[in-house]
N, C-alpha and C positions, 0 to 999 in steps of 0.2 A: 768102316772108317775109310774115307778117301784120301789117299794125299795126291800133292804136287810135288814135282822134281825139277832144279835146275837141270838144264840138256843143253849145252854149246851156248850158256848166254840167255838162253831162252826157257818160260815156264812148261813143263810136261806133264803130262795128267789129266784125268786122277786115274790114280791106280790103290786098289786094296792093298791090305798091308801083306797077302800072298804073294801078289805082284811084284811086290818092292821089294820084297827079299830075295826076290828072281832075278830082279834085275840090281841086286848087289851081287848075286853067284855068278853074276854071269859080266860084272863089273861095269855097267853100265852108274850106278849109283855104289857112290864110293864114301868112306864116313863121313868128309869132308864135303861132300855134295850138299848144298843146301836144298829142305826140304820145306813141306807146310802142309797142314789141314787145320779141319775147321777146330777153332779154340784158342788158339796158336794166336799171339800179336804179330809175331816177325817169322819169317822165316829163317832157321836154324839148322847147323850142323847135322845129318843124319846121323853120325855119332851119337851125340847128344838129347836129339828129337826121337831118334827110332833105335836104339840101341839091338833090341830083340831081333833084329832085322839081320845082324851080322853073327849071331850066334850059329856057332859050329860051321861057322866060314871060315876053313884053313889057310893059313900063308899062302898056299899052292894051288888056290878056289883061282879061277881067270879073271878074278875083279882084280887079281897081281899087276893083270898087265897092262892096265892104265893107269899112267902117270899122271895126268892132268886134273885137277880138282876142280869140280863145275865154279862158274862163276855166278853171282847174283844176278837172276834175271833183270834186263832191260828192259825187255819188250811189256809196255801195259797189258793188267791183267785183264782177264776177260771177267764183267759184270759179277759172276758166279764164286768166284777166287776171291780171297781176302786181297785188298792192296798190298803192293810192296811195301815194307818200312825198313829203313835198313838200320842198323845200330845209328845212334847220331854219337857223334865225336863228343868228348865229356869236355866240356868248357872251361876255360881258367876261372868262370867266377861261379861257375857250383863249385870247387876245389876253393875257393876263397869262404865262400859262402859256411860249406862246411864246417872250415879253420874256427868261421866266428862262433857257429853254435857250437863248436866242441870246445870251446872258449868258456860259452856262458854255461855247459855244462860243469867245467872246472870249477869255474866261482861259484856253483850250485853247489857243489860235493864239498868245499871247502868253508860251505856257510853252514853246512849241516855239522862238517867233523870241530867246527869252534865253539870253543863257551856259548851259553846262552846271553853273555852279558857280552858278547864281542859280535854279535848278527844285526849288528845295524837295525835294528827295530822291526826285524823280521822273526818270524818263527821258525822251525825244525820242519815242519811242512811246506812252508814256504819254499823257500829253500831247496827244500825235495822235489818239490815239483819246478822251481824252475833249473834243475839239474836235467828232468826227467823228461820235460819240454824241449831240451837242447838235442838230448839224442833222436826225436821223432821227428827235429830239423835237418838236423844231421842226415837221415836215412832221407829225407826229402828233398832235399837239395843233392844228393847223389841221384838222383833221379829212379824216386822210389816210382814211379808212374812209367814205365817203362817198358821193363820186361816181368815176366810172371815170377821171374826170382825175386825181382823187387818188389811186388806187391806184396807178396809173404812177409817179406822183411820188414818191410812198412807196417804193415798188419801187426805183426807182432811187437813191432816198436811200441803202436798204440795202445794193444794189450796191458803190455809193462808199465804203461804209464796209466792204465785206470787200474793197474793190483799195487802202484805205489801209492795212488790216491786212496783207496780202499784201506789198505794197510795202515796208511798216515791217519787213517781217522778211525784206526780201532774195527774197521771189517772184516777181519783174518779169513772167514774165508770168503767173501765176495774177493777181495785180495788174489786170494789161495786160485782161485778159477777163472779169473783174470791171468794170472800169472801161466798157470797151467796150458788153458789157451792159447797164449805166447808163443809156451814150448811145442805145442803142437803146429801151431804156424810155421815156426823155425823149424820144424821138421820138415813140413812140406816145401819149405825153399831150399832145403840142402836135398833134396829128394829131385830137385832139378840140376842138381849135378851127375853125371855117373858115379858110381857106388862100386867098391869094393867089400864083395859081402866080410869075408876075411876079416878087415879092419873095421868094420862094422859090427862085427861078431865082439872082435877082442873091445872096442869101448865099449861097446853095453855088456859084457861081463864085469871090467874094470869099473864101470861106473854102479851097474846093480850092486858089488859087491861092495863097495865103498860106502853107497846109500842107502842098503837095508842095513848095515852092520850100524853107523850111526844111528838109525832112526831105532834098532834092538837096546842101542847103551840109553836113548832116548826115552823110551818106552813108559816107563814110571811114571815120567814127567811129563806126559803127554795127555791130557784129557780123553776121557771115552769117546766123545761127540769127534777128536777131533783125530784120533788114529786111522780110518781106513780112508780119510783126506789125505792127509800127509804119507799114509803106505804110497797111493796112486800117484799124487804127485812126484814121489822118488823116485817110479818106475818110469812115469812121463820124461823128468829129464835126463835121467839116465837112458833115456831113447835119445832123445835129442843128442846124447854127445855121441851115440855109438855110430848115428845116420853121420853125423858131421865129420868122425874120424873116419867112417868110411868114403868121406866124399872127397877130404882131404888126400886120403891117399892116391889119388887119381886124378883129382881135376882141379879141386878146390883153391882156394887162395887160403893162405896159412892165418888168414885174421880169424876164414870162420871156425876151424879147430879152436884158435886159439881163445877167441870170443866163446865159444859153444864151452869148452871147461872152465875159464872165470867165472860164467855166469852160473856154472855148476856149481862150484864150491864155492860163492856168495851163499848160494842158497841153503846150503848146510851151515853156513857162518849163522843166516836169520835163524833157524832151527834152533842153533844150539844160545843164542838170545832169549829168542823163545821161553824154553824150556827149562835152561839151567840159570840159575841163580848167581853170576862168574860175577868177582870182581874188576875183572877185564872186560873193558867197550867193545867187545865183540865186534862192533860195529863198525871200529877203527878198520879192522883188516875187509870186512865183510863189502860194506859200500864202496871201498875206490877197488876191489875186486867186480862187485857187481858192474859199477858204470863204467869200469874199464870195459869188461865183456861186453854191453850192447853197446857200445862206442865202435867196438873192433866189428862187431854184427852190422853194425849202420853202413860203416866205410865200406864194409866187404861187398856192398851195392858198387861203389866204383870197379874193384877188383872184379867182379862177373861181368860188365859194361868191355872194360878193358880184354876178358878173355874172348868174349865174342868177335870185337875188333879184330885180334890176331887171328 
């Protein structure tokens, strides 16, 4: 694998990834240094882009003794080199743009939690999906086509919204693996933030522990066909929050924690719909939990835009 290096302003390279760590020991490429190889949209933070690069590099290693953090190369690339792109500044009217679909989202979530005699001549589906349509705007007008964190996000937006569709018409698990999918996507975009294994540990403890234990009180209630669906899926997003409280602790923007467990405990809100026979709408607490969490997932597109900038 070859990368580039900014160097005084200018692109340097390529150098293997033995190289590059050489030339962090030796404080040439600093975390801050922008770097790039092939796969890469933009070039990125070596922080960020090459983390392994700075492992068991001490305070006291001679990359200490530059202070200057490289700048974004000017000079055009040569043929072989991806182009430059540099972060583009987030615009007042994706930020407007936004406002509107987490707008029509709202009126979505609110036409679903009303009587049936009070939706305007629409359906529970309906409804749902133009909730479900608003956040896939949302992530899209934050400028899901961007960077490879937003595509994830995007991706999984999409996801969510064919396991609502799926769901709304009685496909539990076409639904179930739509959704599931989601959570694996939103894995791999919080997996573009640096990771604190630590707090990665501790929310996939807290969250497996939270979601086998329900899915055990479940159990009964659970159909044969549809038990080692529903085990998987618990484990799935109880990854998902453990990646996102580890990413959180380090780099992340607080929506996607905070998006990553709403969306988590929606999902045992559907379970226990599901399964248990409640006199209580479950669904009451469950949906503006749900659409709160990919709302906070969508916007968290702006907040990673915004962290590159700085």
């Amino acid at each position: 694998m070859e990368w580039y290096y900014a160097l005084e302003g200018r692109q340097a390279g390529p150098v293997d990834e033995n190289e590059l760590k050489n030339l962090a020991i030796m404080g040439v490429v600093q975390p801050d240094t922008l770097v790039w190889r092939n796969g890469f949209d933009n070039w990125q933070p070596a922080k960020h882009a090459a983390p392994a690069v700075f492992s068991g590099i001490g305070a006291g290693s001679a990359n200490t003794s530059f202070s200057t953090p490289a700048v974004l190369p000017e000079a055009p690339l040569p043929a072989t080199a991806a182009p430059h792109r540099a972060p583009r500044e987030i615009m007042l009217w994706q930020k407007v743009v936004a406002g509107v679909f987490s707008v029509v989202l709202i009126i979505g979530l609110v036409g679903m939690l009303a009587p049936s005699g009070m939706r305007g001549g629409l359906s529970f589906l309906q409804y749902k999906m133009i909730a479900s349509t608003g956040f896939v705007l949302v992530a899209l007008a934050a400028g899901a086509h961007t960077f490879r964190y937003h595509h994830w996000v995007f991706a999984a937006m999409v996801l969510c919204w064919l396991g609502d569709y799926y769901l709304g018409v009685g496909q539990f698990i076409s639904g179930l693996v739509a959704f599931l999918l989601g959570h694996v996507a939103l894995i791999v975009a919080f997996l573009q933030f640096e990771i604190n294994k630590s707090w990665c540990v501790y929310g996939l403890i807290a969250a497996v522990v939270i979601g086998l234990t329900a899915v055990f009180l479940l159990m009964p209630h659970i159909p044969a066909s549809e038990r080692i669906p529903v085990i998987m899926y618990t484990l799935v997003i109880a990854g998902m929050v453990g990646v996102a409280a580890g990413a959180w602790a380090v780099e992340a923007s607080s929506l996607v924690l905070a998006g990553a467990v709403l969306f988590y405990f929606s999902d045992l809100c559907v379970a226990i719909q599901r399964y248990l026979d409640t006199a209580f709408r479950v669904s009451y607490v469950g949906l503006p939990m749900y659409y709160a969490g990919v709302l906070l997932l969508a916007l968290s597109v702006f907040t990673y835009h915004e962290r590159l900038e700085d």
